[in-house]
VEXSEMAR-561385 format. One record per residue (C-alpha): residue number from 1; residue in one letter; x, y, z. Coordinates in nm, 4 decimals, decimal comma, padded with zeros to 6 digits. Each point is the difference from the previous one (the first is absolute). Layout:
<rs>
+-----+------+----------+----------+----------+
: pos : code :        u :        v :        w :
+-----+------+----------+----------+----------+
: NUM :    A :        X :        Y :        Z :
...
+-----+------+----------+----------+----------+
</rs>
This chain:
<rs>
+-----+------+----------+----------+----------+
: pos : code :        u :        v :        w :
+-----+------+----------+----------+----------+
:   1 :    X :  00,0000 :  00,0000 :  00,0000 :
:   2 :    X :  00,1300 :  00,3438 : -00,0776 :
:   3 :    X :  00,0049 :  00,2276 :  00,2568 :
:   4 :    X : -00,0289 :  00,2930 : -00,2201 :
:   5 :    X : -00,3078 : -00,1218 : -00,1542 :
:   6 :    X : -00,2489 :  00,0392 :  00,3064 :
:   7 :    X : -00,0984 :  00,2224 :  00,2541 :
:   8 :    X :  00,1618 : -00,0201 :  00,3536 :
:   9 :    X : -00,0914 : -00,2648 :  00,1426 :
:  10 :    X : -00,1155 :  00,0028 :  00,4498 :
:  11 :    X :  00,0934 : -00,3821 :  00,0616 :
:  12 :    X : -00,0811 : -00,1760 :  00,2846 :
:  13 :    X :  00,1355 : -00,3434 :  00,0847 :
:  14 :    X : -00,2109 : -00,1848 :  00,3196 :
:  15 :    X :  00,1966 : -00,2916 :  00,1046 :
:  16 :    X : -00,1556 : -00,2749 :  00,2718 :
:  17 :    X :  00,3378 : -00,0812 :  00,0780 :
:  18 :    X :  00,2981 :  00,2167 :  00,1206 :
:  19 :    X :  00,2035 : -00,0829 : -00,2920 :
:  20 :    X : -00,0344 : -00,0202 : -00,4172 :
:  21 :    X :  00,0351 : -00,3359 : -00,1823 :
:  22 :    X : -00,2921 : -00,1900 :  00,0913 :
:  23 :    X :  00,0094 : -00,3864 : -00,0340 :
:  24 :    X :  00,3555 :  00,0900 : -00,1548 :
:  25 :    X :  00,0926 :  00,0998 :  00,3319 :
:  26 :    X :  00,2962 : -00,1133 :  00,2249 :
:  27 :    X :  00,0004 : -00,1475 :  00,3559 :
:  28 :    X :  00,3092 : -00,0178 :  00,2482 :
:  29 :    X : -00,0920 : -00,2069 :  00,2700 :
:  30 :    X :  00,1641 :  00,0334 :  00,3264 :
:  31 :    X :  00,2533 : -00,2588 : -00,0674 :
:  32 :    X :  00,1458 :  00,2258 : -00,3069 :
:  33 :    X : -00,1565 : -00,2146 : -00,2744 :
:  34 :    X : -00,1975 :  00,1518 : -00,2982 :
:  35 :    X : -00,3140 : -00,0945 : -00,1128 :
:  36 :    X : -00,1652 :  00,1227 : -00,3374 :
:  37 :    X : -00,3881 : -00,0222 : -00,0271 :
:  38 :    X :  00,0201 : -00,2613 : -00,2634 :
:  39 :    X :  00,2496 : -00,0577 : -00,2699 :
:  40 :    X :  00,0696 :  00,3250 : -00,2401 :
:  41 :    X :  00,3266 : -00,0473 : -00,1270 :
:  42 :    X :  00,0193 :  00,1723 : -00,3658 :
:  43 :    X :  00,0246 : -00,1949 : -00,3093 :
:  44 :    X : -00,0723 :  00,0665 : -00,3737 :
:  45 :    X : -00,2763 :  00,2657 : -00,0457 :
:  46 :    X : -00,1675 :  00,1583 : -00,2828 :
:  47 :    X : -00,0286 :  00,3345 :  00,2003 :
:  48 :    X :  00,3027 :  00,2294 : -00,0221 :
:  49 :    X : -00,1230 :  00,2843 :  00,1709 :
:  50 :    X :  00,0123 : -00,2731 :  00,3114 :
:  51 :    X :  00,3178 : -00,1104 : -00,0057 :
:  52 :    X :  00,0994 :  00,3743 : -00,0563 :
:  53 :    X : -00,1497 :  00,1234 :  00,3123 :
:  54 :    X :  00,1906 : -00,3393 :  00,1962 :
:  55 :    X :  00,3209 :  00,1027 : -00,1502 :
:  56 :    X : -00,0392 :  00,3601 :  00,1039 :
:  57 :    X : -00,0477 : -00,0868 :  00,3486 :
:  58 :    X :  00,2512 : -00,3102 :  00,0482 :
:  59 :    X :  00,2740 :  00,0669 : -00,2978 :
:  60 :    X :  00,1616 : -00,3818 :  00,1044 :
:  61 :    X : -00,1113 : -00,3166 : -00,0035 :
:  62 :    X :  00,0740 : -00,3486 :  00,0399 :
:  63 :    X : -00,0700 : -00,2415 : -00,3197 :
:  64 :    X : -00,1339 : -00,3507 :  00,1205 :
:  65 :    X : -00,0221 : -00,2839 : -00,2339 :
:  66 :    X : -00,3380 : -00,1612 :  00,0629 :
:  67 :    X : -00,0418 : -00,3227 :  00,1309 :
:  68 :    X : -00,3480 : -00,0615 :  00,0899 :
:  69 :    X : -00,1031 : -00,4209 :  00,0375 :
:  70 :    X : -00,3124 : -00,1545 :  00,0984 :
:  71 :    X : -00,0111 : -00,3006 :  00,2214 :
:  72 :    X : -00,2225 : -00,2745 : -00,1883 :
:  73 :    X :  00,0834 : -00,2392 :  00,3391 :
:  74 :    X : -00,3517 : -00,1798 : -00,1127 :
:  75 :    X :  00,1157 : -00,0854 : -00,3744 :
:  76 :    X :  00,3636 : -00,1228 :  00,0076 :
:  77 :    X :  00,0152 : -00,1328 :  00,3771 :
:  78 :    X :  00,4061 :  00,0039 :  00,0177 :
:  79 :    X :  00,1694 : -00,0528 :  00,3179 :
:  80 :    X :  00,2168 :  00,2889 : -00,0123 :
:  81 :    X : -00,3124 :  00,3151 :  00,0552 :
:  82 :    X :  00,2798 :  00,2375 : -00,2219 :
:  83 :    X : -00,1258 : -00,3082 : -00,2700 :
:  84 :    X : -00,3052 :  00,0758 : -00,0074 :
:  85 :    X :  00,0138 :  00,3916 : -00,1388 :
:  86 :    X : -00,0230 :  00,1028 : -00,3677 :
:  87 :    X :  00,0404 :  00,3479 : -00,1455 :
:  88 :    X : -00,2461 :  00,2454 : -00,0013 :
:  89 :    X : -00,2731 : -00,0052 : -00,1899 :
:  90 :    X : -00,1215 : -00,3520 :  00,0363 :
:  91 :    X : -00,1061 : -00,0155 : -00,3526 :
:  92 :    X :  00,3353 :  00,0040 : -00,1667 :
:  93 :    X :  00,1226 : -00,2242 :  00,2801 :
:  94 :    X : -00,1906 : -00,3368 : -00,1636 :
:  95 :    X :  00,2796 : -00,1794 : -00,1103 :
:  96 :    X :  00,1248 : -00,0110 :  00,4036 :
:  97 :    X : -00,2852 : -00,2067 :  00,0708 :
:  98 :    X : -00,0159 : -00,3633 :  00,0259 :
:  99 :    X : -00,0793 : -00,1801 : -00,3231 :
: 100 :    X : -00,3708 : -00,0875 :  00,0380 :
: 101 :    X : -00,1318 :  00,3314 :  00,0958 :
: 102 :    X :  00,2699 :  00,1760 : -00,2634 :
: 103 :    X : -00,2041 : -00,2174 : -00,2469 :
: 104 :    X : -00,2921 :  00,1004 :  00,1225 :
: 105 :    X :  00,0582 :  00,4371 : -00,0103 :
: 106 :    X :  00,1732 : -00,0539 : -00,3375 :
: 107 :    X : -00,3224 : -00,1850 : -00,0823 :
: 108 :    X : -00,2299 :  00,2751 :  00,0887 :
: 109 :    X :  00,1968 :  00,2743 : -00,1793 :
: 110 :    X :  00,0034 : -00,1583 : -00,3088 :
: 111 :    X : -00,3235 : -00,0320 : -00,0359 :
: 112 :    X : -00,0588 :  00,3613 :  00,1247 :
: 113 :    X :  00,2414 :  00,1620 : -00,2348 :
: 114 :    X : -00,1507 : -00,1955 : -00,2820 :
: 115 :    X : -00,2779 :  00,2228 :  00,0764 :
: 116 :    X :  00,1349 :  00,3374 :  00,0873 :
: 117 :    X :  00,3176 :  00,1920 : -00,1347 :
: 118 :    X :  00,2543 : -00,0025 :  00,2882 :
: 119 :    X :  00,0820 :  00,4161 :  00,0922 :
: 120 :    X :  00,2805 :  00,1407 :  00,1291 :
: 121 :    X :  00,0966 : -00,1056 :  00,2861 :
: 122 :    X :  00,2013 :  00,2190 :  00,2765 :
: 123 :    X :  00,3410 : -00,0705 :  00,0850 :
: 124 :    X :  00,0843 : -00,0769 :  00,3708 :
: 125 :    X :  00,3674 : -00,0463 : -00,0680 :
: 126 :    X :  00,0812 :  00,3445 :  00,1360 :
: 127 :    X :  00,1932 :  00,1810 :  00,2287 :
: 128 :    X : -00,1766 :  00,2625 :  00,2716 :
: 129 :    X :  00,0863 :  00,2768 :  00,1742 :
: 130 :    X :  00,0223 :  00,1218 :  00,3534 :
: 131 :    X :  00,0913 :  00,2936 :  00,1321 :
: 132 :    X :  00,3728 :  00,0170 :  00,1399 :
: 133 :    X :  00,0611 :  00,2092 :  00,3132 :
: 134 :    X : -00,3328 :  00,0198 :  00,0640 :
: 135 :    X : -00,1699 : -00,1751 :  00,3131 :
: 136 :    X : -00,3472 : -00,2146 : -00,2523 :
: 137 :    X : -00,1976 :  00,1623 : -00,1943 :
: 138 :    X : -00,1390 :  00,1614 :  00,2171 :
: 139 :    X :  00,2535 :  00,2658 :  00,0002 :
: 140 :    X :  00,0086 :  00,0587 : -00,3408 :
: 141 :    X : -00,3342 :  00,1196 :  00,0159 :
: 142 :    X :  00,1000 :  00,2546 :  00,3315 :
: 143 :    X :  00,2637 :  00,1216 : -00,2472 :
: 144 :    X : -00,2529 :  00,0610 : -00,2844 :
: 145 :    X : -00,2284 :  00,1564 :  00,2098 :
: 146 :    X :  00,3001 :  00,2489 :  00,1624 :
: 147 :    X :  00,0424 :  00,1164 : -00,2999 :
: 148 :    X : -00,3613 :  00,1695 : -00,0110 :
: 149 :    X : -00,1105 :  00,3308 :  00,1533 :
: 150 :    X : -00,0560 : -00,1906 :  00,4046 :
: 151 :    X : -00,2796 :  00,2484 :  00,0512 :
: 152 :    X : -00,2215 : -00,1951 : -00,2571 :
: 153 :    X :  00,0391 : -00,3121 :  00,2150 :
: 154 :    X : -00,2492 : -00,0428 :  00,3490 :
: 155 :    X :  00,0951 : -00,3008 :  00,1408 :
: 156 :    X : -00,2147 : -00,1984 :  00,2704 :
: 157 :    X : -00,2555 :  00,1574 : -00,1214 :
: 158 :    X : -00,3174 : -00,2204 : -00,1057 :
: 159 :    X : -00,2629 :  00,0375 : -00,2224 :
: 160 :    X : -00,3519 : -00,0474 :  00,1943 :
: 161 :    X : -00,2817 :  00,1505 : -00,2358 :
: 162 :    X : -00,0366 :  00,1609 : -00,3598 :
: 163 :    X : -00,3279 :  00,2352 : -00,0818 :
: 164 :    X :  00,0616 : -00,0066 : -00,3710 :
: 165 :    X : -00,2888 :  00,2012 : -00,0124 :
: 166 :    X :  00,2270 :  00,3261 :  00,1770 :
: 167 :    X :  00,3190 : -00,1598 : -00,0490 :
: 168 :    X :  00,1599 : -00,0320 :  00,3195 :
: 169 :    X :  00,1833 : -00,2516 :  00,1227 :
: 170 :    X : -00,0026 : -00,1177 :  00,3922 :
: 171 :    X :  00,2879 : -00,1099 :  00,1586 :
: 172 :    X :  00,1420 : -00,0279 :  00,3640 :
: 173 :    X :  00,4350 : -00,0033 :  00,0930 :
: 174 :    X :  00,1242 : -00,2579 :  00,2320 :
: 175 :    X :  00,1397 :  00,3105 :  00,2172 :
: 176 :    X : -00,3633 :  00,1058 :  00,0584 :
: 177 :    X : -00,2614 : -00,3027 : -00,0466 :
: 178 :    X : -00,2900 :  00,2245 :  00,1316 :
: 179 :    X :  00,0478 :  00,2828 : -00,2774 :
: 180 :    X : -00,1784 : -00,0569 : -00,3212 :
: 181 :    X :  00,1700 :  00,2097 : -00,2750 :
: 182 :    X : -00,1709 :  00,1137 : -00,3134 :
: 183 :    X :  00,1623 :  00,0642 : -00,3239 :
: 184 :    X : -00,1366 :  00,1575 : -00,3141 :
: 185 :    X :  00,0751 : -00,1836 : -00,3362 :
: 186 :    X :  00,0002 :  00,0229 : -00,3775 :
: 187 :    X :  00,0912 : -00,3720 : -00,0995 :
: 188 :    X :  00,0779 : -00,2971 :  00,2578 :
: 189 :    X :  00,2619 : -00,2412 : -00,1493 :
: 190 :    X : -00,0208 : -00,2759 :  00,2181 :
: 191 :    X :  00,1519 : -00,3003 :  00,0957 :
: 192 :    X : -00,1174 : -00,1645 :  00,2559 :
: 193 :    X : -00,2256 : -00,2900 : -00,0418 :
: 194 :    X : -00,2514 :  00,0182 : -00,2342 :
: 195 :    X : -00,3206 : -00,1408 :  00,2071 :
: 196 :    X :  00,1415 :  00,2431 :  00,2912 :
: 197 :    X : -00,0408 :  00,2927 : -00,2298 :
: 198 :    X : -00,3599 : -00,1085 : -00,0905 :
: 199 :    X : -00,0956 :  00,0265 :  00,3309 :
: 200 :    X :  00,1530 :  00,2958 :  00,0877 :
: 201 :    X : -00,1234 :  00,1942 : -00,2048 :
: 202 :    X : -00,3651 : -00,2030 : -00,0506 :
: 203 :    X :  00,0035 :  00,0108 : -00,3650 :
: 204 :    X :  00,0682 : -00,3940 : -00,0622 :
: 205 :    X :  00,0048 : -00,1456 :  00,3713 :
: 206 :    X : -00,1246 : -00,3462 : -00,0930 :
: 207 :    X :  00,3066 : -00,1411 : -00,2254 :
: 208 :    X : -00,0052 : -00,3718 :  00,0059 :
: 209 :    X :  00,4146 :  00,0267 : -00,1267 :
: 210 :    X :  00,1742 : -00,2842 :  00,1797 :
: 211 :    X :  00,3728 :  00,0167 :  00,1116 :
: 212 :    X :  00,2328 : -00,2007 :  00,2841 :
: 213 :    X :  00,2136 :  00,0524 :  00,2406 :
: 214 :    X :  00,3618 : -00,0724 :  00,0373 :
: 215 :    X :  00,1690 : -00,1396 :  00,3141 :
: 216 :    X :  00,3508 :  00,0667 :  00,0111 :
: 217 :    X :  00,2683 : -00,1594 :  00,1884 :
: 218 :    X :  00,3935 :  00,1152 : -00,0299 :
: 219 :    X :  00,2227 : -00,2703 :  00,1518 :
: 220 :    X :  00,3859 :  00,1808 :  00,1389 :
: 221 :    X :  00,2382 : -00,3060 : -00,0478 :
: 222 :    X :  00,3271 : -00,0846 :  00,0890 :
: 223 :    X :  00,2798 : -00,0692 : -00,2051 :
: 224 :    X :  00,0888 : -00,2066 : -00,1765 :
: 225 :    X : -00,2067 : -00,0022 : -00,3259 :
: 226 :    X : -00,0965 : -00,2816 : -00,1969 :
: 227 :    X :  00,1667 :  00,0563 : -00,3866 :
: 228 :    X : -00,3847 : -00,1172 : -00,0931 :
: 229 :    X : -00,1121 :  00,3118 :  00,1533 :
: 230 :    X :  00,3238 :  00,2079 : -00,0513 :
: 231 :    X : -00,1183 : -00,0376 : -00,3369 :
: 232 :    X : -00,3952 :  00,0396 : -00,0130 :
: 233 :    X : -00,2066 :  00,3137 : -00,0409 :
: 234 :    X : -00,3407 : -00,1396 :  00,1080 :
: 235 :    X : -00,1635 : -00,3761 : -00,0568 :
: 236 :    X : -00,3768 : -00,0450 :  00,0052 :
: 237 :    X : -00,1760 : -00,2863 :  00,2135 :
: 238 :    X : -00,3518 : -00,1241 : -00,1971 :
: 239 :    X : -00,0215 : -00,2955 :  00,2849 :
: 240 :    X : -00,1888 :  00,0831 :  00,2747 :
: 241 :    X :  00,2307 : -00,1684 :  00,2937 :
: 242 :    X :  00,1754 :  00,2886 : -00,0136 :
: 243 :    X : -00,2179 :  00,2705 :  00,1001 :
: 244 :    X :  00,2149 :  00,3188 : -00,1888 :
: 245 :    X : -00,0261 :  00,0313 : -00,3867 :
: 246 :    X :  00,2999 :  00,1876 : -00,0548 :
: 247 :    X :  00,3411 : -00,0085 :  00,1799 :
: 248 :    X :  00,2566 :  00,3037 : -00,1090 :
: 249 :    X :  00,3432 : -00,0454 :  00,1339 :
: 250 :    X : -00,0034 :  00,4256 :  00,0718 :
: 251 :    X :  00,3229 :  00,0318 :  00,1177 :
: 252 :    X :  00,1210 : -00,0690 : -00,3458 :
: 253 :    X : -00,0817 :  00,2922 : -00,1394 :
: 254 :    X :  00,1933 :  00,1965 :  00,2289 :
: 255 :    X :  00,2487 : -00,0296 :  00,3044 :
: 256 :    X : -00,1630 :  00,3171 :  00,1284 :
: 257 :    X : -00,3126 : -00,2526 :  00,1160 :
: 258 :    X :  00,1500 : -00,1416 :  00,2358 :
: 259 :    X :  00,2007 :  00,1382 :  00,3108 :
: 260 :    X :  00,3312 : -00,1597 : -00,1015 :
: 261 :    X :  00,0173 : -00,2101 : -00,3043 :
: 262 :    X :  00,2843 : -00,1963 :  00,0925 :
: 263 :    X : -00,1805 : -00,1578 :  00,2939 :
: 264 :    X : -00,3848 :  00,0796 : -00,0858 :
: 265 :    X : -00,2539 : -00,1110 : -00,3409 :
: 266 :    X : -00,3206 : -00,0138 :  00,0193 :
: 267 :    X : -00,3601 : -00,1012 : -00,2131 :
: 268 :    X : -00,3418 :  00,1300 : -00,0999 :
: 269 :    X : -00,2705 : -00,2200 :  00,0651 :
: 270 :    X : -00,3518 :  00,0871 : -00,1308 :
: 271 :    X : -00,3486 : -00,1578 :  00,1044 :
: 272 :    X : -00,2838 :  00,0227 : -00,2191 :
: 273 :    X : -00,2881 :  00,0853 :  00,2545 :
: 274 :    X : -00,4339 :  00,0569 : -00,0465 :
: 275 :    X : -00,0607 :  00,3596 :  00,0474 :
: 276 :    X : -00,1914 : -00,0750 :  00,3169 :
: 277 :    X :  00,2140 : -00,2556 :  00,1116 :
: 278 :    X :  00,1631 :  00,0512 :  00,3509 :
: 279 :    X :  00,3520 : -00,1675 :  00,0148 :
: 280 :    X :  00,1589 : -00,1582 :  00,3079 :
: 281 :    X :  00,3586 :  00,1485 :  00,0044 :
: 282 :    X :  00,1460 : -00,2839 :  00,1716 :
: 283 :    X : -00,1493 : -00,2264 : -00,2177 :
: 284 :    X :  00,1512 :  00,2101 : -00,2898 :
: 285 :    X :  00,3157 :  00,0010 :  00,1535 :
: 286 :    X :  00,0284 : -00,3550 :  00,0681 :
: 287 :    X : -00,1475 : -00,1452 : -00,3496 :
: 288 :    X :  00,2656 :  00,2578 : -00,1786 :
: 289 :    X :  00,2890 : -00,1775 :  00,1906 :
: 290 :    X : -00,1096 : -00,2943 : -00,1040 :
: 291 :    X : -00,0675 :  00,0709 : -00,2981 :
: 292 :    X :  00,3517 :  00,1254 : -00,0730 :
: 293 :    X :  00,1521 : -00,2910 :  00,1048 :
: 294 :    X : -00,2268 : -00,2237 : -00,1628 :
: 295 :    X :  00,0885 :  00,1493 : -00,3462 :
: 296 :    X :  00,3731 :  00,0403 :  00,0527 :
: 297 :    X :  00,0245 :  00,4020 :  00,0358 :
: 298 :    X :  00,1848 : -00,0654 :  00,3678 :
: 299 :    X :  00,1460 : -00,3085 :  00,1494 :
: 300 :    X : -00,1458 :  00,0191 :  00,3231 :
: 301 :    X : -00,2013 :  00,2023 :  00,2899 :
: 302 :    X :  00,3447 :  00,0750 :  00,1434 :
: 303 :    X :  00,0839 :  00,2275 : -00,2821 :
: 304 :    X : -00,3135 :  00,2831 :  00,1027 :
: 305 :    X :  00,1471 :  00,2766 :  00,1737 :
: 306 :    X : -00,3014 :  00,2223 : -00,0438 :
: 307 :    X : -00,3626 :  00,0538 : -00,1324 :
: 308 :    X : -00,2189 :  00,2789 : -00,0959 :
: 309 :    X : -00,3508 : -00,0534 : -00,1037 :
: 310 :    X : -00,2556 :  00,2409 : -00,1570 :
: 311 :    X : -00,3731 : -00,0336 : -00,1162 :
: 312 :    X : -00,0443 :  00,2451 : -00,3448 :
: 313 :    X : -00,3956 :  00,0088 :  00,0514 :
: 314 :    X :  00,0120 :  00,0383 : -00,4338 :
: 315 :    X :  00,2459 : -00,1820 : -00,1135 :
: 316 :    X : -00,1269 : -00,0633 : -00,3981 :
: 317 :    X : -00,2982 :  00,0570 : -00,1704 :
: 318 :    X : -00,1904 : -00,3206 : -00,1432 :
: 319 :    X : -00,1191 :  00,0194 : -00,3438 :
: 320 :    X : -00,3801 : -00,0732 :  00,0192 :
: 321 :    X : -00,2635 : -00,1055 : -00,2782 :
: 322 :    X : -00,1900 :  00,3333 :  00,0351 :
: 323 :    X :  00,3577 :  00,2156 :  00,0658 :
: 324 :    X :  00,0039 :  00,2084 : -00,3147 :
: 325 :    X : -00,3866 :  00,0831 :  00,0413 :
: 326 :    X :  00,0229 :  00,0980 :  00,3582 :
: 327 :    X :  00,3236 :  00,2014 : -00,1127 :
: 328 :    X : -00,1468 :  00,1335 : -00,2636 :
: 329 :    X : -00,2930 :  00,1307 :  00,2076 :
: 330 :    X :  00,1732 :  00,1547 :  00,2826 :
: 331 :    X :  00,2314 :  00,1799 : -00,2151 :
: 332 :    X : -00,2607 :  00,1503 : -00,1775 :
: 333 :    X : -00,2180 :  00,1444 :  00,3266 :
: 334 :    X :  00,3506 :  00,1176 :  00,1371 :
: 335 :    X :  00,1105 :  00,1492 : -00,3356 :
: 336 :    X : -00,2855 :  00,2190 : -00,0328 :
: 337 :    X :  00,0657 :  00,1440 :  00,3329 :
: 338 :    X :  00,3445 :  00,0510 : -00,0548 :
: 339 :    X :  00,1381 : -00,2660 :  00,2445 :
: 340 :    X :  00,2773 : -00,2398 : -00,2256 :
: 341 :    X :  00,0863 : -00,3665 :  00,1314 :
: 342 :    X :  00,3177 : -00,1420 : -00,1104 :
: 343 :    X :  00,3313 : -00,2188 :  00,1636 :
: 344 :    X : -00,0462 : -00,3643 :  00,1017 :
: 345 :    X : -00,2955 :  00,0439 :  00,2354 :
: 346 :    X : -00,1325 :  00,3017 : -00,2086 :
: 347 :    X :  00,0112 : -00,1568 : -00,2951 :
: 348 :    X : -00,1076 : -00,3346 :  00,1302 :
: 349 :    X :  00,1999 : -00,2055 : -00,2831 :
: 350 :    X :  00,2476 : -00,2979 :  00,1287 :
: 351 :    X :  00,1662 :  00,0569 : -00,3507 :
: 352 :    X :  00,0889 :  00,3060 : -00,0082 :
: 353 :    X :  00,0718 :  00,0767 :  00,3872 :
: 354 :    X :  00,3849 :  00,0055 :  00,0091 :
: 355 :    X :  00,2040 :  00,2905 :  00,0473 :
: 356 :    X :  00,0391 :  00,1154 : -00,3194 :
: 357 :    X : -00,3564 : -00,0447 : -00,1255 :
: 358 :    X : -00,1174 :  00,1746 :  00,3299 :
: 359 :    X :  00,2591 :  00,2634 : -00,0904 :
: 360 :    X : -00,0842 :  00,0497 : -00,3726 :
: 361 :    X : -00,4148 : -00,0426 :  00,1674 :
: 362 :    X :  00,0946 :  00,3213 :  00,1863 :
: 363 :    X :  00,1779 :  00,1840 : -00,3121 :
: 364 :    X : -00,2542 : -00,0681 : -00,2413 :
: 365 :    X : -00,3378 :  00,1312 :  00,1590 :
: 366 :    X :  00,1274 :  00,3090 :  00,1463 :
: 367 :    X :  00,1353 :  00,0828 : -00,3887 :
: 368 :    X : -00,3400 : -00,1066 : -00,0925 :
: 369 :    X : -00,1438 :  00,2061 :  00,2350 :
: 370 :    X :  00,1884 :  00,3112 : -00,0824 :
: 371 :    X :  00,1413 : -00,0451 : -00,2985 :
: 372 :    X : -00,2746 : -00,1727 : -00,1580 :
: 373 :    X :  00,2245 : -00,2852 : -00,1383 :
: 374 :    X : -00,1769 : -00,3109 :  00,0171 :
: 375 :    X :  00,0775 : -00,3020 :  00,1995 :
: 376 :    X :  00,1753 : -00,3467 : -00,1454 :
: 377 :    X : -00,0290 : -00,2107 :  00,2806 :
+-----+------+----------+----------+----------+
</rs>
């Protein structure tokens, strides 16, 4: 967007939390180990004006050769649990399997692509990037956000009604929970969750959009490391003995995650939860141990120095039958009255909720807005 092109601009940014970055955010628990929200290490993107805005903030970064496995424990059965992984995705992994079910995929395909035309497929033999000298992700994001005028930004402040009908916008600070504050507004670009919003502000407060949470569990391990997981990015778990989906070794990404890397790593363990489900944390805890042993991340129990647990109350949201309709509706009450809805949880799309998409999300509708250039994604 070109500055010179529009008026001035009053911008204010209301924050629930007391920092920027959102589920790209960074935890340090009390034992010095960092925690990102999730996994949002940067790989190939389509959207420049992203990676432009990372590189302005972080100018260094470390290159990672992806390694990223899945466990398939309950189709090849080896001894050895390192045995039973194949590389990421599954699909191009079929000639790992054992001979009868190999038969069996190659079976199915054939007679699938005798029907369709095969497309283009992405490739996942990439490297990614993380930020060097930089404590997660989540810092990134601080630095971004430094480099904006800090009197747009009111943190701990959250949003508690919208009249659309006078435009004003209710919200109370953490530093005084009894004060209701009222703001005046033009355009709302927001981000938080999309059936929040419809109630807020009463225009679409019965949304039937479905979405999950995320338990997550970062393990602080002593050295030393296995070369298995010296080596992987993340591996997937489709059985359901072990009760995480997706293991990241973290600490590979950057000695800065840990409090000393020469005695410390540490994992990312994430549980796919219902959104009204309420989880035991010792039973979280225990099952993850387990879990990690079971699969050959660690060797034993001994090796846990530390964990940190957190509950991300949306964690992704589910693509649903009647998705694009209820979409489709709520953006265009919201639009009329000048309220836009975009990011993961604005936008309500699984595929297209990762950092840059949420990013380019952001870009695109306030240049729609006003600069009149209309939206691609």
């Amino acid at each position: 967007m070109d500055e010179k092109s529009v008026e001035p601009l009053d911008i204010t940014i209301l924050e629930k939390s007391s920092h920027p970055g959102g589920l790209a955010s960074t935890v340090t628990d009390s034992y010095g180990f960092s925690w990102d929200l999730g996994i949002h290490i940067t790989g190939a993107t389509r959207y420049p004006e992203f990676l432009k805005i990372l590189q302005s903030a972080v100018p260094e970064w470390h290159c990672i050769e992806r390694c990223v496995k899945a466990d398939m424990t309950h189709v090849i059965h080896a001894s050895n649990p390192h045995d039973n992984y194949v590389p990421y995705p599954v699909q191009s992994s079929v000639p790992y399997f054992p001979e009868e079910i190999k038969q069996k995929c190659l079976n199915e395909l054939t007679a699938r692509f005798s029907r369709e035309q095969p497309k283009d497929f992405a490739n996942f033999d990439e490297f990614s990037l993380y930020p060097a000298n930089c404590i997660g992700m989540g810092e990134l994001w601080k630095r971004i956000a430094a480099k904006y005028p800090q009197n747009y930004f009111s943190f701990n402040s959250e949003v508690t009604k919208i009249d659309p009908e006078s435009k004003q916008i209710f919200y109370k600070s953490k530093k005084n929970s009894n004060k209701e504050n009222q703001l005046s507004y033009d355009y709302i670009f927001s981000t938080m969750p999309l059936t929040h919003l419809g109630k807020l502000s009463n225009l679409c407060p019965d949304l039937t959009l479905k979405h999950s949470k995320v338990a997550l569990v970062g393990v602080g391990l002593h050295q030393p490391q296995s070369f298995f997981a010296q080596e992987l990015s993340w591996a997937y778990f489709p059985q359901a003995e072990i009760i995480f989906y997706r293991c990241t070794v973290i600490s590979n990404f950057s000695p800065l995650l840990v409090p000393d890397s020469t005695k410390f790593w540490s994992v990312l363990c994430e549980i796919g939860l219902k959104d009204d489900e309420n989880a035991d944390e010792n039973l979280l805890i225990e099952e993850t141990v387990k879990g990690l042993i079971k699969s050959g991340i660690i060797d034993s129990e001994e090796q846990v120095h530390s964990i940190w647990t957190k509950i991300l109350d949306y964690g992704y949201p589910i693509p649903t039958i009647d998705r694009e309709s209820e979409l489709q509706r709520a953006n265009n009450i919201l639009e009329k009255n000048n309220i836009y809805s975009r990011g993961r949880f604005g936008g309500w799309r699984y595929e297209t909720s990762n950092q840059d998409y949420s990013f380019e999300l952001g870009r695109q509708v306030v240049d729609k807005v006003f600069l009149d250039i209309p939206e691609t994604l």
